[in-house]
PDB file of the backbone (N, CA, C, O) and the ligand in Angstrom, with CONECT records:
HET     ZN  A 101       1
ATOM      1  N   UNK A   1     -40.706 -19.475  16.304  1.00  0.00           N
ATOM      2  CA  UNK A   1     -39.544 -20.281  16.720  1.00  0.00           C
ATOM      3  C   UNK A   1     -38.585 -20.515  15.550  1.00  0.00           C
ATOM      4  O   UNK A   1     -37.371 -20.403  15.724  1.00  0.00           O
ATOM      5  N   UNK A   2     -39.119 -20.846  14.333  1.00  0.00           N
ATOM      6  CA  UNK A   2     -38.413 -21.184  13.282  1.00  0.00           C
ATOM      7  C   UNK A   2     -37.611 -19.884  13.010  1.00  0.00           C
ATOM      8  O   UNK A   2     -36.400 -20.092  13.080  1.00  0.00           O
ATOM      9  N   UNK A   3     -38.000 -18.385  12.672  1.00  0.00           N
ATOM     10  CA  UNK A   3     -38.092 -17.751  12.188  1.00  0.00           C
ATOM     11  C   UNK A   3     -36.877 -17.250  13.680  1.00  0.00           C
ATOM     12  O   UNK A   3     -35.756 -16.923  13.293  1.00  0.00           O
ATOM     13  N   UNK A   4     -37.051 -17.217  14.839  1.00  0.00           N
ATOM     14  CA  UNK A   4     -35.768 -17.054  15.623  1.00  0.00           C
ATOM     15  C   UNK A   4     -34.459 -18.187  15.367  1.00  0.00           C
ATOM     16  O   UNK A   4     -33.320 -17.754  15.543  1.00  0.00           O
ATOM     17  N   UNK A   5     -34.573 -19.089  15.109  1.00  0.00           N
ATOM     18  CA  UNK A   5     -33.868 -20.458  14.684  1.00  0.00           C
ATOM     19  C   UNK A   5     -32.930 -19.188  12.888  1.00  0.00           C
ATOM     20  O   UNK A   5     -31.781 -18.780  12.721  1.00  0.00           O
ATOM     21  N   UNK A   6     -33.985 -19.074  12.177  1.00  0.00           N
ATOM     22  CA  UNK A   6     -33.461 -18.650  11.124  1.00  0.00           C
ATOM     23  C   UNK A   6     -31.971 -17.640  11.541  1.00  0.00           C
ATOM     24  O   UNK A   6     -30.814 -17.632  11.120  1.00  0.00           O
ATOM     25  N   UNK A   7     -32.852 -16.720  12.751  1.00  0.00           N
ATOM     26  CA  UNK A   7     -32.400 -15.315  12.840  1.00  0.00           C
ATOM     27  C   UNK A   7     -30.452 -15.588  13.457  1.00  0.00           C
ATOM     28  O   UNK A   7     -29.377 -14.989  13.429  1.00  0.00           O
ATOM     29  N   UNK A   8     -30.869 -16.505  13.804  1.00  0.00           N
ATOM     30  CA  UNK A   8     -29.621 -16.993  14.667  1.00  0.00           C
ATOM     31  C   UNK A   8     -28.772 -17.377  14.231  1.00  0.00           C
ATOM     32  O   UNK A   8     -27.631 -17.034  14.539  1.00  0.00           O
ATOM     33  N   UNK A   9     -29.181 -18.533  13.043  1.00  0.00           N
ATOM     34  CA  UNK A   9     -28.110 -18.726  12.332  1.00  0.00           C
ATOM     35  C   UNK A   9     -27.599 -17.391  11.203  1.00  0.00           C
ATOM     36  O   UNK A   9     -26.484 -16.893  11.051  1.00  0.00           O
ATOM     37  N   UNK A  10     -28.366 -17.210  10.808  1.00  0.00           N
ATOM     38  CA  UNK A  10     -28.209 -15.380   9.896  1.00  0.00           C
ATOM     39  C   UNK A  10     -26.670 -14.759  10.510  1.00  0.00           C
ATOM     40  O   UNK A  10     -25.682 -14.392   9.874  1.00  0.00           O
ATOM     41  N   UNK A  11     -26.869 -14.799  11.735  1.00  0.00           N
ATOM     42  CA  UNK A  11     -26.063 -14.042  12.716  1.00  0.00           C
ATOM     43  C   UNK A  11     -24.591 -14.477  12.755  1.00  0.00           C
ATOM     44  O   UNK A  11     -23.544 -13.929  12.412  1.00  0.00           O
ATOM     45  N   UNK A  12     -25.035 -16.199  13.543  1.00  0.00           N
ATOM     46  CA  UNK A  12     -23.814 -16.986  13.399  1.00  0.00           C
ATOM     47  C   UNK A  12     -23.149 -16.982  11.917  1.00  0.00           C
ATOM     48  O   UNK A  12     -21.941 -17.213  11.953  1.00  0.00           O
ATOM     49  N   UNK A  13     -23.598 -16.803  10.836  1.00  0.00           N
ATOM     50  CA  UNK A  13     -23.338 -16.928   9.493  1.00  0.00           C
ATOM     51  C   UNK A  13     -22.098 -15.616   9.288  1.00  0.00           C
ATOM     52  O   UNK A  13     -20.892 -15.695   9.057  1.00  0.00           O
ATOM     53  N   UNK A  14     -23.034 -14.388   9.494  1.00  0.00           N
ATOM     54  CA  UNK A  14     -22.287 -13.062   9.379  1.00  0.00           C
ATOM     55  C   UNK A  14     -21.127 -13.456   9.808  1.00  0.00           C
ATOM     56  O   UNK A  14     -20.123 -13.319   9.108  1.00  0.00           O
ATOM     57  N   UNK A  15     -21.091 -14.002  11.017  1.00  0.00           N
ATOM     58  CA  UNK A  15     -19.974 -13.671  12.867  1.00  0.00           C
ATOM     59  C   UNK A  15     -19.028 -14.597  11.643  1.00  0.00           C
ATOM     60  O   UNK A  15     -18.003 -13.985  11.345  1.00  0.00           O
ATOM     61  N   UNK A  16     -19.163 -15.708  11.025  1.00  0.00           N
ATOM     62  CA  UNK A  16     -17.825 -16.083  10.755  1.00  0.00           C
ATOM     63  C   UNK A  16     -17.736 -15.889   9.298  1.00  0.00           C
ATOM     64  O   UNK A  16     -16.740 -16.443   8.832  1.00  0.00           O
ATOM     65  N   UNK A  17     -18.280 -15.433   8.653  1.00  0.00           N
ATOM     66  CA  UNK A  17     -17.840 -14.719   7.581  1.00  0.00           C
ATOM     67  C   UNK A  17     -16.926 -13.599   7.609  1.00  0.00           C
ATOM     68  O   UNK A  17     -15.791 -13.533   7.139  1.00  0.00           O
ATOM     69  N   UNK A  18     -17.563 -12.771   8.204  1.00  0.00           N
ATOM     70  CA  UNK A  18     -16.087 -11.331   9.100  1.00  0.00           C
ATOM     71  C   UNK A  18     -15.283 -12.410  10.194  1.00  0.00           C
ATOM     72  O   UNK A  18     -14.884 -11.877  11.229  1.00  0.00           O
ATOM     73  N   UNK A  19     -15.187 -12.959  10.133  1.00  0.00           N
ATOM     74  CA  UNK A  19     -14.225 -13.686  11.073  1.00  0.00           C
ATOM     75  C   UNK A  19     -13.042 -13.773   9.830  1.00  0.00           C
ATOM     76  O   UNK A  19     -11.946 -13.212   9.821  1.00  0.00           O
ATOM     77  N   UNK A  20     -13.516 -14.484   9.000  1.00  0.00           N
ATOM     78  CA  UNK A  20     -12.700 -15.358   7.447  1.00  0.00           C
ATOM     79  C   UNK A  20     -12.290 -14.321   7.033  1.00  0.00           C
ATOM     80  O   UNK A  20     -11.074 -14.244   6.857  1.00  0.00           O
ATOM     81  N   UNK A  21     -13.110 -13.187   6.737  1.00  0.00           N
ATOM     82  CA  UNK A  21     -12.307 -12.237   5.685  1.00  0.00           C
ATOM     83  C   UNK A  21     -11.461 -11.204   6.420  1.00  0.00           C
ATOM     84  O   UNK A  21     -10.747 -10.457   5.751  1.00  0.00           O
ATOM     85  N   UNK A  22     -11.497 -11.084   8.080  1.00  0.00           N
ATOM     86  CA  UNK A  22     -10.299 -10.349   8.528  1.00  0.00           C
ATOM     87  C   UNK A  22      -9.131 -11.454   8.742  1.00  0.00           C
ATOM     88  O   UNK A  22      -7.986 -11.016   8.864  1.00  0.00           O
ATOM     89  N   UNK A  23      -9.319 -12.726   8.792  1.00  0.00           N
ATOM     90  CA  UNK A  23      -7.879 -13.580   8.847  1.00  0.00           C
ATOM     91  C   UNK A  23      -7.458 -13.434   7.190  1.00  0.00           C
ATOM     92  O   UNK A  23      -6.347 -13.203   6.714  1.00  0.00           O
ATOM     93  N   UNK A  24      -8.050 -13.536   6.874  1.00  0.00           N
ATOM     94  CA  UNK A  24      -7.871 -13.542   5.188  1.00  0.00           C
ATOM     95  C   UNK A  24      -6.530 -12.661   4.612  1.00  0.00           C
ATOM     96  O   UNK A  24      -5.434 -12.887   4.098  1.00  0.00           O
ATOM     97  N   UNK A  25      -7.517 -11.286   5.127  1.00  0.00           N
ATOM     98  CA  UNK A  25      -6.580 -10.113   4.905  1.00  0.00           C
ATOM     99  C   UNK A  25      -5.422  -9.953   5.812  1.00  0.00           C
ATOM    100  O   UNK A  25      -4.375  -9.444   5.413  1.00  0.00           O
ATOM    101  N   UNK A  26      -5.583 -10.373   7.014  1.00  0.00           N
ATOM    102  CA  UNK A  26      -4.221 -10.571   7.857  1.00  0.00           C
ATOM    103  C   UNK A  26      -3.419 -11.539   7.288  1.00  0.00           C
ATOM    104  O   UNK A  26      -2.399 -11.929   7.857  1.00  0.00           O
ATOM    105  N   UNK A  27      -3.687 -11.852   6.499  1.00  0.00           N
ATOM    106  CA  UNK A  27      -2.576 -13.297   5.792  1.00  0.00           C
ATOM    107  C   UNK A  27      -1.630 -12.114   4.753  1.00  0.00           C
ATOM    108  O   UNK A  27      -0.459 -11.741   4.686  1.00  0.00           O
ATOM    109  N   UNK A  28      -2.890 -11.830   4.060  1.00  0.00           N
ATOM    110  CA  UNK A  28      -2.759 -11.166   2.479  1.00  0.00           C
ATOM    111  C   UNK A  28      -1.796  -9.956   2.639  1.00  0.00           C
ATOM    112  O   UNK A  28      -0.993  -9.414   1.880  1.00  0.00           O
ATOM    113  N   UNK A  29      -2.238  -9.717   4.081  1.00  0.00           N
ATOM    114  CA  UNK A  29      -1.452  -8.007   4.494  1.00  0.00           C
ATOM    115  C   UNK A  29      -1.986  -6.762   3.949  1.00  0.00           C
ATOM    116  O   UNK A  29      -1.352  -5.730   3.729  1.00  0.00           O
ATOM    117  N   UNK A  30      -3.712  -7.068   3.681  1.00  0.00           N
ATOM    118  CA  UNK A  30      -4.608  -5.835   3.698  1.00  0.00           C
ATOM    119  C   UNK A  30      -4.534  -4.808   4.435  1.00  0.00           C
ATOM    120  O   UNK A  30      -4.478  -3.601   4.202  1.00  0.00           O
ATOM    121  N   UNK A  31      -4.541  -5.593   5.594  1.00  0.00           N
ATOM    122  CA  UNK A  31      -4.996  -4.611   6.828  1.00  0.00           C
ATOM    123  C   UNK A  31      -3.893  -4.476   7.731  1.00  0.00           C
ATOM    124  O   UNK A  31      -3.935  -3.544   8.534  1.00  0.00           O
ATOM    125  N   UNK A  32      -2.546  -5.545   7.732  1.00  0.00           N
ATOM    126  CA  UNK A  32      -1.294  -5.191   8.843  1.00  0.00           C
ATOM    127  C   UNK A  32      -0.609  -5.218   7.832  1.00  0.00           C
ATOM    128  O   UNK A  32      -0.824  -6.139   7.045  1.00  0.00           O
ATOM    129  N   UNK A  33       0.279  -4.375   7.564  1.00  0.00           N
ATOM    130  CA  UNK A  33       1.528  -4.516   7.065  1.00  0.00           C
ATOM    131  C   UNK A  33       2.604  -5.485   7.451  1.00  0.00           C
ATOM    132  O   UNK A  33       3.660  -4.957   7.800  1.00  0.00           O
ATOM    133  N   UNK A  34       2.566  -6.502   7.457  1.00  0.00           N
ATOM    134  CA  UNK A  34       3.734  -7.392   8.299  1.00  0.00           C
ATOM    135  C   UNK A  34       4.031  -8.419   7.320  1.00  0.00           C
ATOM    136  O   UNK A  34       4.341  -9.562   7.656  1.00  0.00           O
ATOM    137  N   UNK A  35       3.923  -7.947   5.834  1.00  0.00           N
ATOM    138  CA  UNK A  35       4.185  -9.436   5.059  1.00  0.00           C
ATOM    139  C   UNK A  35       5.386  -8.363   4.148  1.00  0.00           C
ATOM    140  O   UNK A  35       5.824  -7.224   4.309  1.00  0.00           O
ATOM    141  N   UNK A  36       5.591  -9.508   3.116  1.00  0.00           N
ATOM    142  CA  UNK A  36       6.840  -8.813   2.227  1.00  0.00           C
ATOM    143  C   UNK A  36       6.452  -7.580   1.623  1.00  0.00           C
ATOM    144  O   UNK A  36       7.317  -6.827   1.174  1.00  0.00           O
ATOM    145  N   UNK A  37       4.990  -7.239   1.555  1.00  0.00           N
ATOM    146  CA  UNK A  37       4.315  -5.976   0.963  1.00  0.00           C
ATOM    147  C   UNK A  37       5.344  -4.641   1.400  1.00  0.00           C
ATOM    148  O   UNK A  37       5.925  -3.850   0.656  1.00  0.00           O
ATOM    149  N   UNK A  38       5.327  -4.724   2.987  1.00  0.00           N
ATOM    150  CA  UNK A  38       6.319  -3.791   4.072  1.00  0.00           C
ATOM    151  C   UNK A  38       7.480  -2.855   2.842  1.00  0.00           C
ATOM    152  O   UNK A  38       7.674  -1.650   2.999  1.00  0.00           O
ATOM    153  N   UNK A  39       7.990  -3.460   1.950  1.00  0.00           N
ATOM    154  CA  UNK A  39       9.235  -2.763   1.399  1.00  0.00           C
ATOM    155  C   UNK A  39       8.488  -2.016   0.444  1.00  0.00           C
ATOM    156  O   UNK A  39       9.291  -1.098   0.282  1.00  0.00           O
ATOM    157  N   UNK A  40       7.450  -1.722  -0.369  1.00  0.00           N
ATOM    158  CA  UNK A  40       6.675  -0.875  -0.937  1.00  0.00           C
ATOM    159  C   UNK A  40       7.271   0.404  -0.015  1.00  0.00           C
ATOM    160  O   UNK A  40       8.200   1.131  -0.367  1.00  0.00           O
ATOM    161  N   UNK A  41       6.462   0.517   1.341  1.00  0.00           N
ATOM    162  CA  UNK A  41       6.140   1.381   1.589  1.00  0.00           C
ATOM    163  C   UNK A  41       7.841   2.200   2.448  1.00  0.00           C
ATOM    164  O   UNK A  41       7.932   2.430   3.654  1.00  0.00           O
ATOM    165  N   UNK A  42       8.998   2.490   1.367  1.00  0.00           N
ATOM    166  CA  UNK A  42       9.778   2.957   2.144  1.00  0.00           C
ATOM    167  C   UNK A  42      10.293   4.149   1.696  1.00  0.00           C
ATOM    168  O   UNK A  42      10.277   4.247   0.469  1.00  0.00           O
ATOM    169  N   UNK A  43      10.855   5.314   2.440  1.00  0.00           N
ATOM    170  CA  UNK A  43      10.508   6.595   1.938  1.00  0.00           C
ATOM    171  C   UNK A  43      11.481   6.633   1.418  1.00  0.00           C
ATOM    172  O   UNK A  43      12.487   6.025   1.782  1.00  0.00           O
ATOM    173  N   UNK A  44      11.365   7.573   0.164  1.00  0.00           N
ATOM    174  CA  UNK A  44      13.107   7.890  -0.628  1.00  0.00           C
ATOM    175  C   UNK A  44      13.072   9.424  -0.640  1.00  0.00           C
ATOM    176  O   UNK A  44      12.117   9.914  -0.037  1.00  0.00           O
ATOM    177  N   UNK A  45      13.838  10.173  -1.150  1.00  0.00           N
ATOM    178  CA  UNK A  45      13.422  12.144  -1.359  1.00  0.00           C
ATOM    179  C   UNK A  45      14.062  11.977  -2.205  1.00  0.00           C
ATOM    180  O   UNK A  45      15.087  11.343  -2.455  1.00  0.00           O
ATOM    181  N   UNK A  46      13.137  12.850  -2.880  1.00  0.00           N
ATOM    182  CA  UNK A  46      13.303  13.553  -3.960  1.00  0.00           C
ATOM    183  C   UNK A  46      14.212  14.661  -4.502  1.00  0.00           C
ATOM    184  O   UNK A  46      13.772  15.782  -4.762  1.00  0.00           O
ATOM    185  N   UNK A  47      15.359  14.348  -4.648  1.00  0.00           N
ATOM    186  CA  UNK A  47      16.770  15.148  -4.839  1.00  0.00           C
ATOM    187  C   UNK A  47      16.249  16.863  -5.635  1.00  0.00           C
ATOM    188  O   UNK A  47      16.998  17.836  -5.547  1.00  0.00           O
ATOM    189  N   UNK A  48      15.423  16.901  -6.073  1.00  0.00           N
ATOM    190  CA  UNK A  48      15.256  18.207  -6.519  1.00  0.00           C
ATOM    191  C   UNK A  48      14.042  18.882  -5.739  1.00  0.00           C
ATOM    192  O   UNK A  48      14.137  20.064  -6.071  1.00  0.00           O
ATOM    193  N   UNK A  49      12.909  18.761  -4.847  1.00  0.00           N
ATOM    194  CA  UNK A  49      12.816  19.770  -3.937  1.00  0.00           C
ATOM    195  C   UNK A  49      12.542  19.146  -2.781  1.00  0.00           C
ATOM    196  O   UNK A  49      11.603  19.594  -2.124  1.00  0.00           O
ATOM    197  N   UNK A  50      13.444  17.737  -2.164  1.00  0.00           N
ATOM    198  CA  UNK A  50      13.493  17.429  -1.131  1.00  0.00           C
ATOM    199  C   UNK A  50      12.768  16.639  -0.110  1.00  0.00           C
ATOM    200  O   UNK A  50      13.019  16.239   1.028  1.00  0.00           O
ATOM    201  N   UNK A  51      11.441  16.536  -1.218  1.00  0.00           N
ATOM    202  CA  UNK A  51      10.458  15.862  -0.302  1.00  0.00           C
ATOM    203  C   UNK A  51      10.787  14.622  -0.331  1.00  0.00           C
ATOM    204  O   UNK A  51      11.551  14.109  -1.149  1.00  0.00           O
ATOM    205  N   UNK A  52       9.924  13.792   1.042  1.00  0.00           N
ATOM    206  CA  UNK A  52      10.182  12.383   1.007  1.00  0.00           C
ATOM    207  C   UNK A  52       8.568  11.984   0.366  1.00  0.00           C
ATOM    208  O   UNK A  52       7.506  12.592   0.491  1.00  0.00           O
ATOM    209  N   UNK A  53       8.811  11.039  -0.168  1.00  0.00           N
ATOM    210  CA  UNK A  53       7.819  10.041  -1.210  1.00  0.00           C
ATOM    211  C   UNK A  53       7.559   8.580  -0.834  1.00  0.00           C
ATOM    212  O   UNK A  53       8.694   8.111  -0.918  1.00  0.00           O
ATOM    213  N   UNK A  54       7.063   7.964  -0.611  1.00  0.00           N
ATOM    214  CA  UNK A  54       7.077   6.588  -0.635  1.00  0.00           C
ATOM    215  C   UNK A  54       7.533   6.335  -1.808  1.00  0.00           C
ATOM    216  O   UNK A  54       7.294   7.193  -2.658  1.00  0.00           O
ATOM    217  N   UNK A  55       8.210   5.280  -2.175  1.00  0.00           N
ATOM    218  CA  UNK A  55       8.625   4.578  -2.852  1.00  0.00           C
ATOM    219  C   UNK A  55       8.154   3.990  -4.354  1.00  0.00           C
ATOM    220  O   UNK A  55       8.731   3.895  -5.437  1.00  0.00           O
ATOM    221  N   UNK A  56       6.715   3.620  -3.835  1.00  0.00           N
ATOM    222  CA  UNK A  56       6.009   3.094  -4.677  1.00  0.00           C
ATOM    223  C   UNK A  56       4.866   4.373  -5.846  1.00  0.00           C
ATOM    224  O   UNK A  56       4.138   4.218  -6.826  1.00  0.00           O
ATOM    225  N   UNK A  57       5.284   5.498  -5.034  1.00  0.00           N
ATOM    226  CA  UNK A  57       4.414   6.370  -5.527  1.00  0.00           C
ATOM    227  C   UNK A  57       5.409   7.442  -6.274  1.00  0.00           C
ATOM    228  O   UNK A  57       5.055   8.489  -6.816  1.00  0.00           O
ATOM    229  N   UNK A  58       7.013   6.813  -6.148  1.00  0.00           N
ATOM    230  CA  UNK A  58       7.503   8.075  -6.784  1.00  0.00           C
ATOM    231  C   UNK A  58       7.818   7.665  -8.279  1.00  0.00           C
ATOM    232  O   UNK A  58       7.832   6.530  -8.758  1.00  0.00           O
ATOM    233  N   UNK A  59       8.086   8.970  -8.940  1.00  0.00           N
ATOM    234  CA  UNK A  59       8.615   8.622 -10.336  1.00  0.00           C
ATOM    235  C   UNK A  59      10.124   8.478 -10.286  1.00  0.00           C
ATOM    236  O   UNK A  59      10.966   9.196  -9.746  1.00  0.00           O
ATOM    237  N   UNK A  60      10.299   6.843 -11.317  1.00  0.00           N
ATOM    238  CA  UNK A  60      11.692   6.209 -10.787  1.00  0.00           C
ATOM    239  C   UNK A  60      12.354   6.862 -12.029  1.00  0.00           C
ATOM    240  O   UNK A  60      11.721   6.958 -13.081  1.00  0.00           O
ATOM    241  N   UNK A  61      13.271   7.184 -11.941  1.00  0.00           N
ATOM    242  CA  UNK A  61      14.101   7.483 -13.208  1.00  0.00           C
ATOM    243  C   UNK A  61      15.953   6.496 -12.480  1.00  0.00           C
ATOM    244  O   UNK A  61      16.469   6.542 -11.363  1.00  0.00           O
ATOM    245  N   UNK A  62      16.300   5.901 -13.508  1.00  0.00           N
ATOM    246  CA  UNK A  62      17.780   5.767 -13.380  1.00  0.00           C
ATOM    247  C   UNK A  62      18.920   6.563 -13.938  1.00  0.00           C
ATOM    248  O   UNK A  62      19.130   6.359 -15.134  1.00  0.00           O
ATOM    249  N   UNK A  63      19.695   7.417 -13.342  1.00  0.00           N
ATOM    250  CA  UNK A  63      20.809   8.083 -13.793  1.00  0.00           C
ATOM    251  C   UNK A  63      21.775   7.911 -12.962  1.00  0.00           C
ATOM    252  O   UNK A  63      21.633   7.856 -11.741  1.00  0.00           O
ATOM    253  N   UNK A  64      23.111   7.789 -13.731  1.00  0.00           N
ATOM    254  CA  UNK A  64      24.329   7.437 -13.783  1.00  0.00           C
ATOM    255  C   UNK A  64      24.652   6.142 -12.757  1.00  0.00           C
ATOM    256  O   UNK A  64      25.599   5.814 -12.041  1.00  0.00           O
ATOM    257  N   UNK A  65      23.217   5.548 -13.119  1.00  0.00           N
ATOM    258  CA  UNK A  65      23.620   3.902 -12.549  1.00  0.00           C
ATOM    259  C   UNK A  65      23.064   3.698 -11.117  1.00  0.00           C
ATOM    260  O   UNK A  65      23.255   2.715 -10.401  1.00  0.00           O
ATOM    261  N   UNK A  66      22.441   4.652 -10.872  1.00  0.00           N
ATOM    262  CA  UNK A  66      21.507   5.222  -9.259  1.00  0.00           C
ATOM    263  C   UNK A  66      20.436   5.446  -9.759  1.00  0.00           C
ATOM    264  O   UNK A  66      20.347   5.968 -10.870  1.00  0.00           O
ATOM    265  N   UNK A  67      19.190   5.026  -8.893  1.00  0.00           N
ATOM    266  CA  UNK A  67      17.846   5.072  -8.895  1.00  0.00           C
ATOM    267  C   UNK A  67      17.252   6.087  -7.989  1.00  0.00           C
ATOM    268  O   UNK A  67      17.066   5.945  -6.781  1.00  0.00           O
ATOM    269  N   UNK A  68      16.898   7.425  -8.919  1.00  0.00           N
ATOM    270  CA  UNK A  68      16.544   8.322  -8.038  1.00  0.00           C
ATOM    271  C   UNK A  68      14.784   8.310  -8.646  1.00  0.00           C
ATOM    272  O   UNK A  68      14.401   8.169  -9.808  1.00  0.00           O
ATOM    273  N   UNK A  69      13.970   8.508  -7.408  1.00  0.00           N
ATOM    274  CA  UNK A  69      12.103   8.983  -7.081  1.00  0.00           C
ATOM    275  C   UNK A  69      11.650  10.181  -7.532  1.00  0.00           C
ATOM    276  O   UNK A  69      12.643  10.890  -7.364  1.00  0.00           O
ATOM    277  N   UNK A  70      10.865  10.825  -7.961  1.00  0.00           N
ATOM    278  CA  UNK A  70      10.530  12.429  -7.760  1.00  0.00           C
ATOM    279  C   UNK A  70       8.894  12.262  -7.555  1.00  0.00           C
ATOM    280  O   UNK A  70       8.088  11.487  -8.071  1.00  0.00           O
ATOM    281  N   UNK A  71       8.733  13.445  -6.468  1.00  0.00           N
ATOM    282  CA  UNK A  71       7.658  13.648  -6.324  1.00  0.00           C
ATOM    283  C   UNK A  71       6.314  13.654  -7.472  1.00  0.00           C
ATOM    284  O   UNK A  71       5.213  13.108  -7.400  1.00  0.00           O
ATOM    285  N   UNK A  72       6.996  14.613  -8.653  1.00  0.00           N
ATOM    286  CA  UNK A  72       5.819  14.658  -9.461  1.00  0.00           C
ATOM    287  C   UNK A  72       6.887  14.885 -10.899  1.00  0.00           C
ATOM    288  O   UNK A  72       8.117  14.883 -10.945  1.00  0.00           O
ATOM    289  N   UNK A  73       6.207  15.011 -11.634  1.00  0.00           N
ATOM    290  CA  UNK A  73       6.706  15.216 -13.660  1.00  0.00           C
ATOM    291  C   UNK A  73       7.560  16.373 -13.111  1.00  0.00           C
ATOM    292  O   UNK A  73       8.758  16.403 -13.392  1.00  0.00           O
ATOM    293  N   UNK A  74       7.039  17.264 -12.390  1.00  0.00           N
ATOM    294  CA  UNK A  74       7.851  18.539 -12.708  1.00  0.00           C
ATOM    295  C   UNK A  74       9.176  18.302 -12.199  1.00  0.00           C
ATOM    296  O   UNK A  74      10.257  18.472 -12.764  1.00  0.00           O
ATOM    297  N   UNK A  75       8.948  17.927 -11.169  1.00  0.00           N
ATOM    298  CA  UNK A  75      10.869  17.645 -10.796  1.00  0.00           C
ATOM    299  C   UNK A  75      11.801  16.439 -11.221  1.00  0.00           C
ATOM    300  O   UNK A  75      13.006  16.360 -10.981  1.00  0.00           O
ATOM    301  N   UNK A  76      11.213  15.738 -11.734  1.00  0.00           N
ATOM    302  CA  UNK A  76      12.056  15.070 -12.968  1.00  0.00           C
ATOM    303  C   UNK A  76      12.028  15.531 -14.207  1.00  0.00           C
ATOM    304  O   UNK A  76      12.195  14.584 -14.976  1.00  0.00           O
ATOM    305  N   UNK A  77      11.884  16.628 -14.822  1.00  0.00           N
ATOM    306  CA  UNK A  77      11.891  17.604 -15.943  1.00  0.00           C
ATOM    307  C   UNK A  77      13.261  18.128 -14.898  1.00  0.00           C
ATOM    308  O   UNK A  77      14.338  17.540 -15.001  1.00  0.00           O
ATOM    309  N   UNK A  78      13.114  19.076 -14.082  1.00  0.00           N
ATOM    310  CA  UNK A  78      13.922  19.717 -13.638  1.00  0.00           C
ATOM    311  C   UNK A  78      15.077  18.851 -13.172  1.00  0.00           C
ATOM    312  O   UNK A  78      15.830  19.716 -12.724  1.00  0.00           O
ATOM    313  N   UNK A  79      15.703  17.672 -12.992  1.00  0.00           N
ATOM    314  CA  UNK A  79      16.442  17.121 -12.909  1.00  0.00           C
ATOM    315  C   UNK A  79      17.207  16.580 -14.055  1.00  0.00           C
ATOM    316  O   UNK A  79      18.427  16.724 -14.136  1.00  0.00           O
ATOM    317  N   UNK A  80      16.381  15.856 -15.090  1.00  0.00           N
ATOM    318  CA  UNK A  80      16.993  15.551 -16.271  1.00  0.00           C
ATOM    319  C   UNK A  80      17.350  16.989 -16.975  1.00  0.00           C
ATOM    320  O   UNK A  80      18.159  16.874 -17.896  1.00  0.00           O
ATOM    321  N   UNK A  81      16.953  18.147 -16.745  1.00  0.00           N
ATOM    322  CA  UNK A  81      17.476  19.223 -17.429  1.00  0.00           C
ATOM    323  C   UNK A  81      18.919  19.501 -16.807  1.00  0.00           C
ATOM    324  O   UNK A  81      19.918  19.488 -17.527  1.00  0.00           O
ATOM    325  N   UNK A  82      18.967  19.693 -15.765  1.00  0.00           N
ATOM    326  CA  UNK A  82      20.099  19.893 -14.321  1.00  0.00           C
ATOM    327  C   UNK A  82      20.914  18.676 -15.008  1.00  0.00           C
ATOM    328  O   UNK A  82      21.624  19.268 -15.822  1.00  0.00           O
ATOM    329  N   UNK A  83      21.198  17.285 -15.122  1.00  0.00           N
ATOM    330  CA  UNK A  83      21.707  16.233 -15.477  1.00  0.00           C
ATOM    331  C   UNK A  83      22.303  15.816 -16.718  1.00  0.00           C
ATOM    332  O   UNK A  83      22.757  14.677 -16.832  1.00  0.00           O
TER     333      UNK A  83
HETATM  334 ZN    ZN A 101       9.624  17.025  -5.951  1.00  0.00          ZN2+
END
């Protein structure tokens, strides 16, 4: 009896622990994107071979007072050379 008594609460314990840590992260914007995080993720391209990038993942360079992304080293080599 005890030992079902234990098992139960064990259970109930888990149930609102994952309860807490998915409101948690729905606050934090782990798991939905719906907080100010949202502007990270916005696509820019990459003026020298076109691809689009998220934002947060591209390499930022500033020239002539404009903030251009590039996919990777190589096409900001190839741009500041072009520039
Ligand atoms: Zn590129």
């Amino acid at each position: 009896m005890i030992v079902r008594l234990l098992l139960l609460g064990g259970i109930l314990y888990l149930f609102f622990t994952v309860r807490r840590l998915f409101r948690e992260a729905r606050r934090t914007g782990h798991l939905y994107d719906d907080g100010p995080a949202r502007i990270d993720d916005v696509m820019v391209q990459d003026p020298v071979c076109g691809t689009y990038i998220p934002k947060k993942d591209g390499i930022r360079v500033v020239a002539g007072g404009r903030e251009v992304y590039f996919c990777s080293e190589d096409c900001r080599k190839k741009f500041l050379e072009e520039n």
